[in-house]
C-alpha positions as CSV (number, residue, x, y, z in Angstrom):
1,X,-0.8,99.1,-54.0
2,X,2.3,97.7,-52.4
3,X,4.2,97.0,-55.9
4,X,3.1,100.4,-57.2
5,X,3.5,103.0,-53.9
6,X,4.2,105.6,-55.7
7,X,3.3,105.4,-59.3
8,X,-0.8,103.8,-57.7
9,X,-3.6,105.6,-56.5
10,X,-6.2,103.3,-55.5
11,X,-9.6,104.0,-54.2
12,X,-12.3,101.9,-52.9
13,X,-15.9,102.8,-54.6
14,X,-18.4,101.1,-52.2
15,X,-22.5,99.7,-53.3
16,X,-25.2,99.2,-51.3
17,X,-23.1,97.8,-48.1
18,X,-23.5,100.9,-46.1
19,X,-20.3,102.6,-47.4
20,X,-21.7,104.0,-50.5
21,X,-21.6,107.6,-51.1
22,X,-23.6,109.9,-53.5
23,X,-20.4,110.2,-55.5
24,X,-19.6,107.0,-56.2
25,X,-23.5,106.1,-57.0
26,X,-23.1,108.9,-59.8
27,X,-19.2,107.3,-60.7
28,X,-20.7,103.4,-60.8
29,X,-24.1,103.8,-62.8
30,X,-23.6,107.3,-64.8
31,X,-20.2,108.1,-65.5
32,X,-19.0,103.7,-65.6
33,X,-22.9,102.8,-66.7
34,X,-22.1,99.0,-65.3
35,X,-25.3,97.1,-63.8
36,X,-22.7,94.8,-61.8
37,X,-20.3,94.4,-59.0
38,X,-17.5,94.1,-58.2
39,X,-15.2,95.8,-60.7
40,X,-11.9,97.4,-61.1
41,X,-11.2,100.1,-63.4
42,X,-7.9,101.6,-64.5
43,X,-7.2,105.0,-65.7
44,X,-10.9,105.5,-66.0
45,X,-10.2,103.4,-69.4
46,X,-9.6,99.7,-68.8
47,X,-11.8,97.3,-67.1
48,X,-9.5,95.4,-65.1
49,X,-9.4,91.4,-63.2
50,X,-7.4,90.1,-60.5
51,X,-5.3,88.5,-62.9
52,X,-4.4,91.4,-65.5
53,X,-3.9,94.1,-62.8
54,X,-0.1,94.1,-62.6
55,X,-0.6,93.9,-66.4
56,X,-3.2,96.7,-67.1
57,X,-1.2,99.2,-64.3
58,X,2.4,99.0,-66.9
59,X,0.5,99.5,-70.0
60,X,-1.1,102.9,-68.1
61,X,2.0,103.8,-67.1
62,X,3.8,104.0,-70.2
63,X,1.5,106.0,-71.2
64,X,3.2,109.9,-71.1
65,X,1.2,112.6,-69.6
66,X,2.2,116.6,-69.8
67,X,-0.3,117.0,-66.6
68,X,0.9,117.1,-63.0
69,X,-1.3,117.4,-60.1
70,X,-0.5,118.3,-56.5
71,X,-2.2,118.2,-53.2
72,X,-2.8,119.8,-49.9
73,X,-4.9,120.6,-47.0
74,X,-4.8,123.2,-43.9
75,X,-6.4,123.0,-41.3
76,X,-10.0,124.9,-40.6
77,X,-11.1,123.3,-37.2
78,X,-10.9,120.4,-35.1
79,X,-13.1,118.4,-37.8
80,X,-12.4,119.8,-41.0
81,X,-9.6,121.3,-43.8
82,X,-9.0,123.2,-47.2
83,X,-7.7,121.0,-49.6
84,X,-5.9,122.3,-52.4
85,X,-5.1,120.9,-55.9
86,X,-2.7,122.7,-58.0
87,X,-3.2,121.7,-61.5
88,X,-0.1,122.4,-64.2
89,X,1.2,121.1,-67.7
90,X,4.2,121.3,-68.3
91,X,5.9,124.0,-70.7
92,X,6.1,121.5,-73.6
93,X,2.5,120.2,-73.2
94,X,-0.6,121.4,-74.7
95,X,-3.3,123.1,-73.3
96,X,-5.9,120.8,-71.9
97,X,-9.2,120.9,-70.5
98,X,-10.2,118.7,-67.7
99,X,-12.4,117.4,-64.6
100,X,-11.3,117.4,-61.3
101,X,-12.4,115.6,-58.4
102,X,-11.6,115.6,-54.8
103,X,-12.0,112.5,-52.6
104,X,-11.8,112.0,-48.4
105,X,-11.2,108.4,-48.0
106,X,-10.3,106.8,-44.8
107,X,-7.9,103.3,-44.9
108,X,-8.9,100.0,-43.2
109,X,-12.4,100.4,-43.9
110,X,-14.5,98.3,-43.8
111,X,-12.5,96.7,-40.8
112,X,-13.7,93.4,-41.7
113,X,-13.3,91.7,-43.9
114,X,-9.6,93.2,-43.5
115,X,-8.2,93.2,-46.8
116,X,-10.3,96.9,-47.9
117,X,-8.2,99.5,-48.2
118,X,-8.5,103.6,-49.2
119,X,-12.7,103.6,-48.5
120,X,-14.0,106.8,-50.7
121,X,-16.2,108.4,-47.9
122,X,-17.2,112.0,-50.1
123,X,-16.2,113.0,-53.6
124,X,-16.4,116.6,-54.9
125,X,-16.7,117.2,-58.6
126,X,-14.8,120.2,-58.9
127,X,-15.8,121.2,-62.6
128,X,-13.4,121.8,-65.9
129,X,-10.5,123.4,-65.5
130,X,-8.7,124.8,-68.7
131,X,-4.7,124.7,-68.3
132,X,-2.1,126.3,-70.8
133,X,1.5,124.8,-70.8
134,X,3.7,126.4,-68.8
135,X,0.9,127.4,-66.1
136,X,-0.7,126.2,-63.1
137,X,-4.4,126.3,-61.6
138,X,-5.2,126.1,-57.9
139,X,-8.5,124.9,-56.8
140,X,-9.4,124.4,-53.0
141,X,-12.2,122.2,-51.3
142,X,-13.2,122.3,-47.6
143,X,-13.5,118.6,-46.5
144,X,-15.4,118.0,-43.0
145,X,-14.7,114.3,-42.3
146,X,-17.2,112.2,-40.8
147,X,-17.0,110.6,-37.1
148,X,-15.9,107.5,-38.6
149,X,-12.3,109.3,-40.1
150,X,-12.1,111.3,-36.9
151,X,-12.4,108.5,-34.8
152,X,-9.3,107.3,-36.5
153,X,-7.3,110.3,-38.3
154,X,-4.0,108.5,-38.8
155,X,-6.1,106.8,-41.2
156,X,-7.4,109.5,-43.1
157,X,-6.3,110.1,-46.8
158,X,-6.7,112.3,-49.7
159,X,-7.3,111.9,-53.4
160,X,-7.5,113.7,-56.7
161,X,-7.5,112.8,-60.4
162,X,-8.0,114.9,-63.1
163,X,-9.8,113.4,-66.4
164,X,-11.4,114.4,-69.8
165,X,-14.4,116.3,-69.4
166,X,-16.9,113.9,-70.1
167,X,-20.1,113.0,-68.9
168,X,-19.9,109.5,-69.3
169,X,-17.2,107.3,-69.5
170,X,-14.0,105.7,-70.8
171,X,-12.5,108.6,-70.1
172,X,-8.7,109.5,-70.2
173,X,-7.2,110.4,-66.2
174,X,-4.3,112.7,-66.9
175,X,-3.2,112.4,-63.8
176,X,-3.8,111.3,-60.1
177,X,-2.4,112.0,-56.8
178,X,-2.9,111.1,-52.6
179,X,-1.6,112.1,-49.5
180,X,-1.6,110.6,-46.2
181,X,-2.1,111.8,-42.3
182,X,-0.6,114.1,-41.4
183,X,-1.9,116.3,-44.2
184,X,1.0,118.8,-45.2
185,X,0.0,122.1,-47.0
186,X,1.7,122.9,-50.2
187,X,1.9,126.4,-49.3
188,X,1.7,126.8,-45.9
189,X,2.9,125.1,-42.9
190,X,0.4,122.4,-41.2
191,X,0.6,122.2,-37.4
192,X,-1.2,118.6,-36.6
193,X,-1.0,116.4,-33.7
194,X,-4.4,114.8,-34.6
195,X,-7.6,117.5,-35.3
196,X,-7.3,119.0,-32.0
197,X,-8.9,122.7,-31.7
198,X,-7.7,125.4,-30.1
199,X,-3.9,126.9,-29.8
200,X,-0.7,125.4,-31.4
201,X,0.4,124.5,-28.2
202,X,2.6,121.6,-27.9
203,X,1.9,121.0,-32.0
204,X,3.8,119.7,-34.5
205,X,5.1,121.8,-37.5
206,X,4.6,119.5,-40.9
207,X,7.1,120.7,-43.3
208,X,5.4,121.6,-46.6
């Protein structure tokens, strides 16, 4: 995460600790089918170690994609937003079809031991989307976080991927994305000071 901040989007897929979540059940033993943990895999493709991580990460990134993916989120109430992922390849691409998925994930969880990072606490499997080149698809998901991320929103974080439309995996990510409190909207402006309800009074304006 720290050599890769913007090219990286890592997510922590919890099992049987307490920090599991139906998503990531389905992610580990249907889509994965592994009967162990810990593992890391990258790009949905390679089963990565500690050791061939910096490794595995540069041979996914040279690999070209005509997919780009973008993310959002307004807010609906003092515990929940619309998050928006606007999915478009790019004029010289080729039409694709693909998964998306939505993920709520809140940092520094599990506070100890200290060294977890970017917790998965829901995932939304969003369907297949088809996408022509040249054009764009916009798909929203409400997201109500959990005490645990409203407790702490600074640490609150949101993730997308698209993939191949498979059941079960490897399966090719086209493209990934994540954005950080305070959650701007890609088309509208976000006033956030924290999930307060009520007026804009005394709220900040986060540019889009």
């Amino acid at each position: 995460m720290l050599a890769n901040p913007d090219t990286l989007v890592s997510v922590w897929i919890h099992r049987s600790d307490g920090y599991q979540i139906p998503w990531g059940d389905w992610r580990k033993s249907v889509f994965y089918h592994y009967g162990y943990v810990p593992y890391t895999m990258i790009d949905a493709t390679i089963q990565s170690s500690s050791g061939m991580f910096q490794t595995h990460i540069n041979q996914r990134l040279a690999v070209p994609t005509d997919v780009t993916l973008s993310l959002g989120a307004t807010e609906i109430d003092a515990g929940s937003v619309m998050v928006s992922a606007e999915v478009c390849v790019e004029p010289t691409g080729t039409t694709t079809a693909m998964n998306l998925h939505i993920l709520d994930v809140l940092d520094y969880l599990p506070t100890s031991p200290t060294w977890y990072r970017n917790c998965a606490r829901q995932g939304f499997q969003l369907g297949t989307i088809t996408v022509a080149p040249g054009t764009c698809v916009g798909v929203q998901q409400p997201v109500v976080f959990g005490s645990d991320s409203l407790a702490r929103p600074a640490d609150i974080k949101i993730a997308g991927f698209v993939e191949e439309p498979l059941d079960i995996g490897p399966g090719e990510v086209y493209q990934a994305a994540m954005i950080s409190w305070p959650l701007a909207a890609t088309e509208h402006p976000l006033y956030s000071n924290g999930l307060e309800s009520g007026t804009i009074d005394g709220w900040s304006q986060v540019a889009p």
